[in-house]
C-alpha positions in Angstrom: -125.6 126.1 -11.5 -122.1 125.6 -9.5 -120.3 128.2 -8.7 -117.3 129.1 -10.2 -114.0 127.8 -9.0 -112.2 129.6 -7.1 -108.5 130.5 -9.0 -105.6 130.7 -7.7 -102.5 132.4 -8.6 -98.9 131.6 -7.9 -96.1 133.7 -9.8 -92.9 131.7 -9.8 -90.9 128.5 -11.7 -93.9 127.1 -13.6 -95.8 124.1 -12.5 -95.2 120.2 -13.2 -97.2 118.2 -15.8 -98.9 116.3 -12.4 -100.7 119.9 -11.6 -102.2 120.3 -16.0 -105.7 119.2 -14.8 -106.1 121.6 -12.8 -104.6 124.2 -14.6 -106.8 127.5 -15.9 -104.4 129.3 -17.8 -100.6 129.6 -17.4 -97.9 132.4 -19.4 -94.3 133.2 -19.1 -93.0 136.8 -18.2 -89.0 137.4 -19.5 -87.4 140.8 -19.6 -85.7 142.2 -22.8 -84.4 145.0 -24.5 -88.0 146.0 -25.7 -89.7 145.1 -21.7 -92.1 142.2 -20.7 -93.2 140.2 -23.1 -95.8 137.5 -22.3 -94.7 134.1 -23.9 -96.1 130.4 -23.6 -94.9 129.0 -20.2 -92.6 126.2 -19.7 -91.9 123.3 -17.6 -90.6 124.1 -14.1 -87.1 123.6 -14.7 -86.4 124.5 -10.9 -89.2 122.6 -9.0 -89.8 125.6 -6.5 -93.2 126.7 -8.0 -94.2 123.0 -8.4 -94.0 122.4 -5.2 -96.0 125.6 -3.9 -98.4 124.3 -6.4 -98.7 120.9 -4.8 -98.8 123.0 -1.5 -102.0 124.8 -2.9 -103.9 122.3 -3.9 -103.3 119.9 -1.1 -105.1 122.6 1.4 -107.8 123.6 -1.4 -108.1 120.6 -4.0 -111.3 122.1 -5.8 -109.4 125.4 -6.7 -108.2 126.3 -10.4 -104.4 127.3 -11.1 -103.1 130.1 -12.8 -99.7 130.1 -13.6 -97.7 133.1 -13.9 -93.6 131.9 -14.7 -90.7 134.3 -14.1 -88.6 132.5 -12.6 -86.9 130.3 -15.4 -83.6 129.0 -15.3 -82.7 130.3 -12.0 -84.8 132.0 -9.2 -84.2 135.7 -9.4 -86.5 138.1 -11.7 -87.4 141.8 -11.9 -90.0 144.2 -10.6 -91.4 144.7 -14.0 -91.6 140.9 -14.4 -93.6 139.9 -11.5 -95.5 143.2 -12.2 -96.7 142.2 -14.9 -97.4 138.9 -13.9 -99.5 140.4 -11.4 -101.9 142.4 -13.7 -102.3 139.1 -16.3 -103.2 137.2 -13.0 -106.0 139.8 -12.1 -107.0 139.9 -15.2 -107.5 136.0 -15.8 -109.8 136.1 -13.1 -107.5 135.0 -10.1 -109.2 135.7 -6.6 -105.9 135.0 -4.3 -102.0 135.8 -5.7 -99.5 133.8 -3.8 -95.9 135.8 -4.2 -93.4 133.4 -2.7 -90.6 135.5 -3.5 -88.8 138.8 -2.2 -87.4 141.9 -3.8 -84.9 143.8 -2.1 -86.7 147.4 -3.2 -90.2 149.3 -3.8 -90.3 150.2 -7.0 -93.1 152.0 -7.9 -94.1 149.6 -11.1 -94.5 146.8 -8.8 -96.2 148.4 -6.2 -98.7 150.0 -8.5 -99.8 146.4 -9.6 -100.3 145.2 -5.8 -102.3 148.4 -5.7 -104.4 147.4 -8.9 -104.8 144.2 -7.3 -106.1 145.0 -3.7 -108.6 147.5 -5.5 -109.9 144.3 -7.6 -110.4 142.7 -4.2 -107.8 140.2 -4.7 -106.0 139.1 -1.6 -102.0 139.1 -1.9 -99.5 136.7 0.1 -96.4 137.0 -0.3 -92.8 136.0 1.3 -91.0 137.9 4.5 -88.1 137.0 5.7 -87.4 136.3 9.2 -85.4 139.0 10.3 -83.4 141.5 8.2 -84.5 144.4 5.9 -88.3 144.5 4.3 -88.6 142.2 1.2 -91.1 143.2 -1.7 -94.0 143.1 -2.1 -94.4 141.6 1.4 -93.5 145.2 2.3 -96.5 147.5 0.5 -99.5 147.6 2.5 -102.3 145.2 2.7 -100.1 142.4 1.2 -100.7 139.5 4.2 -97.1 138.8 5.0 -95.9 135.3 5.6 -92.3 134.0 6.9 -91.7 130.4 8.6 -92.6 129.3 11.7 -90.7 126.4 13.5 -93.7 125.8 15.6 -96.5 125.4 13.3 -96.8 121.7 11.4 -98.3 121.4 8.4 -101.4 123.5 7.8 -100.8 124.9 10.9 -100.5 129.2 11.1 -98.8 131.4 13.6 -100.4 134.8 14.0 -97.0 136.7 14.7 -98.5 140.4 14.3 -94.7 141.4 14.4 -93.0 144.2 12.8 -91.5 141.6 10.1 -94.6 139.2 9.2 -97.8 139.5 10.3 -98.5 135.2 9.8 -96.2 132.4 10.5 -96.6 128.9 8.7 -94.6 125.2 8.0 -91.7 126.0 6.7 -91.7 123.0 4.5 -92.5 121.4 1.4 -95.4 118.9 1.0 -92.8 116.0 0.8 -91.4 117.3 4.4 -87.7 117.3 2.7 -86.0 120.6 3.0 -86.0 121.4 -0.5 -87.2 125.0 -1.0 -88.0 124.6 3.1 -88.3 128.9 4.5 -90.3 131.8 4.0 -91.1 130.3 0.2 -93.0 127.3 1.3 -94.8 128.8 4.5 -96.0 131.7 2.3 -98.2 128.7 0.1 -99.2 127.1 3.2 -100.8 130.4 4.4 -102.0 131.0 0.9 -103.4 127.2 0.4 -105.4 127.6 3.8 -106.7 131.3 2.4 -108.0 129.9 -0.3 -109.8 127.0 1.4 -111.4 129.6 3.5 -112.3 131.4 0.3 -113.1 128.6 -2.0 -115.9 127.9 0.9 -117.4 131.1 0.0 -115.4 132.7 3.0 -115.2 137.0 2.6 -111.9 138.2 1.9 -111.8 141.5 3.6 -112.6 138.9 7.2 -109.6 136.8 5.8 -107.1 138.4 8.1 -109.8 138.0 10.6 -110.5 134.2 10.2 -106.8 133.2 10.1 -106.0 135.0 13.0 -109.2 132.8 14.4 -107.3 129.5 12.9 -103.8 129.9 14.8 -102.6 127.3 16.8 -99.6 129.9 17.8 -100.0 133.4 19.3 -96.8 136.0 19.2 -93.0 135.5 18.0 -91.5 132.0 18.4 -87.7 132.6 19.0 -85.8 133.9 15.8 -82.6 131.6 16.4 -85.6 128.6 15.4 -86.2 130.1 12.4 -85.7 128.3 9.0 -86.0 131.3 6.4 -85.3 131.9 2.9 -84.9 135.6 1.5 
């Protein structure tokens, strides 16, 4: 018997209808009066989380999607939404989170759902920004932080170790336009060479291990090259 397909989950705009085969499950997260509720997802309205998606599956075409929407009409959402996204994500069975996204503060809801995550095993990337103050939840511990590297083509990764990221990556869409181009898109390329390493039946507590292996670059390329998105 095969083994299971490795799924992948990516909380942000939705996917496109060109990424439905390969889709596992997919949900909405809004915010009202009465909290989260989970609804049916829509179309990406806002093409950023389509084109992470076509980011993940160009660097691991066997893996299955999970879509967690919460960005809708405009990119900005809450702690308790991507929270919750989080936990729905884990519980569907998702073996990698990708978090292109930042949130200017630690609030405890959302960094109890990392925490729920890392003890499922589930590996976390998510988005730094280049320089400035710690974003979330790129800032909790044992999320692999990601920001854009001007060195690093596509699939390439710079192992930065730095105070601000601990992985660099291309800091652009699949397309190469600069659409979406910073922190965003370099966090899916990290994420979409993860899971390849995963998918291949790769451990994930040697991930940080095996990319650091992978890196074509070694220390801090110079901030003023930086193309970053907070």
């Amino acid at each position: 018997m095969a083994a299971a397909a490795l799924r992948v989950a990516f909380v942000d705009s939705g996917c496109a209808p060109r990424h439905q085969n390969c889709v596992a499950a997919a949900a909405a997260f809004v915010l009202d009066d009465r909290g989260v509720r989970r609804i049916e997802a829509a179309p990406d309205a806002l093409g950023h989380g389509s084109r992470v998606a076509d980011i993940l599956l160009h660097c691991a075409p066997r893996i299955e999607l999970l879509v967690a929407q919460v960005f809708r009409e405009r990119l900005g959402t809450t702690p308790l939404q991507v929270a919750a996204a989080i936990d729905w994500a884990v519980e569907c069975g998702a073996g990698l989170i990708n978090l292109s996204l930042g949130l200017r503060e630690p609030r405890p809801v959302l960094a109890a759902a990392c925490a729920r995550a890392r003890a499922a095993g589930v590996v976390l990337c998510a988005a730094a920004p280049a320089r400035g103050p710690a974003v979330y939840p790129a800032g909790f511990a044992g999320v692999l932080r990601v920001t854009g590297d001007a060195r690093c083509a596509p699939s390439e990764i710079a192992a930065l170790g730095a105070e601000h990221a601990d992985f660099g990556s291309h800091v652009r869409p699949l397309d190469g336009t600069l659409s979406g181009a910073g922190a965003s898109m370099a966090c899916a390329w990290l994420s979409g060479l993860a899971a390849r390493h995963l998918a291949a039946a790769g451990r994930a507590d040697q991930l940080h291990a095996w990319l650091r292996a992978q890196a074509r670059h070694h220390g801090a390329d110079n901030p003023g090259s930086r193309t970053h998105e907070q």
